[in-house]
C-alpha angles and dihedrals in degrees: 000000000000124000123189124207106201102175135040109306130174119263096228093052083047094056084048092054089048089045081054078069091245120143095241117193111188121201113158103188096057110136140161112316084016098053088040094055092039088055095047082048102049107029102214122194088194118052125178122176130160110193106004121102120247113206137196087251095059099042080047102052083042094069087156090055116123113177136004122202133202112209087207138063103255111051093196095125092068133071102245096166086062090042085055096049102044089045094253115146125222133207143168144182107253109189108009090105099044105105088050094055093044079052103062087039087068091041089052098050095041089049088045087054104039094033088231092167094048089051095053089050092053094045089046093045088054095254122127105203108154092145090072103040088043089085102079112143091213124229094249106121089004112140113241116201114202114198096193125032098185116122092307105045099049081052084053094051095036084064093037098066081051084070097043089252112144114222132230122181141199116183125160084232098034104117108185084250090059093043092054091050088049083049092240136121116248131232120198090213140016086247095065091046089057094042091057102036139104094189134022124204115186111217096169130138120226113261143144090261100040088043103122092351091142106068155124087312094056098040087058084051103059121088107266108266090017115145114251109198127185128169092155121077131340088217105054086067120063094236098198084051098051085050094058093054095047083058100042104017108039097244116163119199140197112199133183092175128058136184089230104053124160114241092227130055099249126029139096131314137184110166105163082230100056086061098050114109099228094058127088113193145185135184109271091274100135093129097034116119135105093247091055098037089057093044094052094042088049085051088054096047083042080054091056100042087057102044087051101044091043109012083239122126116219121219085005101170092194107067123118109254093209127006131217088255112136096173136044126209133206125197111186107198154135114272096253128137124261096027097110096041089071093040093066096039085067097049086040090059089041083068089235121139114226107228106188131357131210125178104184107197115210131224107291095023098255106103129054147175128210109208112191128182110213131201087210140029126258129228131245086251093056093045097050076043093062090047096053095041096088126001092223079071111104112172138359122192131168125202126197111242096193135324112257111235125234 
């Protein structure tokens, strides 16, 4: 089996991959033209990439792909609608990089506070000023609102009562029960948490319904001069709206993401934000140090040991919650070959579609039990047809899931 590694990777999880007996090629600079040919060429059926986008057309020229797997928490970057409808699977490693990213949110507000990065360019330009970099507020009793309390957000808050700073959260899915066991205040709407905090910090994953939540609406909202924070995605904020209200409200931000980044990892850039005096910026590197590189790479290779050892995909994101099964089968017998062949043949001429398949194998290998989800009922006849189609069949038995509406 071949596995391609199309971004950095390191050298000792790749020598775990190789000990798993796959046959790993690793190219890191493959990007865009150059990973679609090398896919067509090599034909993978494992693929794992971290920053490097994954299109319809490469999922599409790989027939024999299997699983692709995104060393990172988001998987935006790759086409997970193709993946679904050509039976790839998709996986990434939600949380490994957490404490990196909650990291570089604290980095960002006591720099914001303190103008760390202001002070470095004037000592390195020659100038003393401490008069003017010696009126700093401090972050101790400032409010901190969290959007977003998943893995990342609840690291954030945990370092930021280290520095006194009390905690207020939005999250599509924060009851206030959930927010008193977190230790946070709760806010019923984004809205409410802009309108209380000191400092905002943005934890959101990017979907259709987080996609520009953060916009002109929420930026009226914050108190003038207030901190706006966001490591997560450049999507989820409205950037030309953050821009007006660092030019008419005050806000100063401290961003890892941007609407104009470049495709590569060095090149120009010229976003107008990036310039405004009010930003600090860094290069979308939230989730870039060696502890959590190596703990999200040990969570990929964690992702192919188990998919070869069970055929299941750990942390897949394009399964089917539920799928459109209304019956459930059970086929009692003993773990012979050829039983569930004809089992199928009889649910095939019933005209009925097998969602999912299960064949659970007992203690000493010798009794086993087919469990198949169904998307129709069958008859009495089918049923007696499935006994008597092996005697090494005991026992057949059908329950009904739910009942489909009109």
């Amino acid at each position: 089996m071949k596995l391609l590694i199309a971004d950095a990777f390191p050298d000792e999880k790749i020598r775990d991959l190789r000990g798993m007996g796959l046959e790993v090629v690793y190219d890191q600079g493959l990007k865009e033209d150059a990973l679609l040919e090398r896919l067509g060429e090599l034909q993978p059926h494992i693929l794992i990439v971290r920053s490097t986008r994954v299109t319809g057309g490469m999922i599409r020229a790989c027939p024999g792909l299997d699983l692709v797997i995104r060393a990172g928490s988001g998987y935006n970057t790759i086409d997970v609608d193709t993946a679904s409808e050509h039976s790839v699977y998709v996986a990434n490693c939600p949380g490994k990089n957490a404490v990196a990213v909650a990291e570089l949110a604290i980095g960002l507000m006591v720099s914001l506070d303190r103008r760390i990065p202001d002070n470095v360019a004037q000592l390195r330009q020659g100038v003393w000023n401490k008069k003017e970099f010696s009126r700093a507020d401090g972050l101790l009793g400032k409010t901190l609102g969290i959007v977003g309390m998943g893995r990342i957000g609840r690291e954030v808050a945990a370092r930021a009562r280290g520095f006194g700073m009390p905690v207020i959260a939005w999250s599509r899915s924060l009851t206030p029960e959930r927010a008193r066991e977190l230790d946070v205040g709760h806010c019923a709407d984004p809205g409410e948490l802009a309108g209380r905090a000191d400092v905002v910090s943005v934890h959101l994953a990017l979907a259709p319904e987080t996609r520009g939540i953060i916009g002109r609406e929420f930026f009226q909202a914050m108190k003038p001069g207030a901190y706006f924070i966001n490591t997560s995605r450049s999507e989820v904020v409205d950037q030309a709206a953050l821009l007006e209200a660092m030019d008419r409200r005050g806000i100063r931000a401290g961003l890892d993401v941007f609407d104009e980044e470049p495709a590569s990892k060095t090149g120009e850039f010229h976003a107008p934000i990036a310039r405004h005096p009010g930003l600090y910026g860094t290069h979308h590197i939230g989730a870039s140090t060696g502890q959590a590189q190596n703990a999200v790479a040990e969570e990929a290779v964690t992702i192919v040991r188990e998919y070869l050892a069970t055929g299941r995909v750990r942390n897949c994101v394009n399964l089917l919650e539920r799928t459109p099964a209304s019956h459930a089968l059970s086929v009692h017998h003993r773990n012979r070959v050829g039983i569930l062949a004809g089992v199928l043949d009889v649910i095939r001429d019933a005209g009925i579609n097998v969602e999912t398949m299960e064949n659970i194998i007992f203690k000493g290998s010798e009794g086993a039990c087919a469990r198949i989800l169904l998307d129709g009922s069958l008859g009495e006849r089918e049923l007696s047809a499935i006994e008597k189609s092996s005697d090494d069949i005991f026992s057949v038995s059908q329950v009904t899931l739910y009942r489909r509406t009109p």
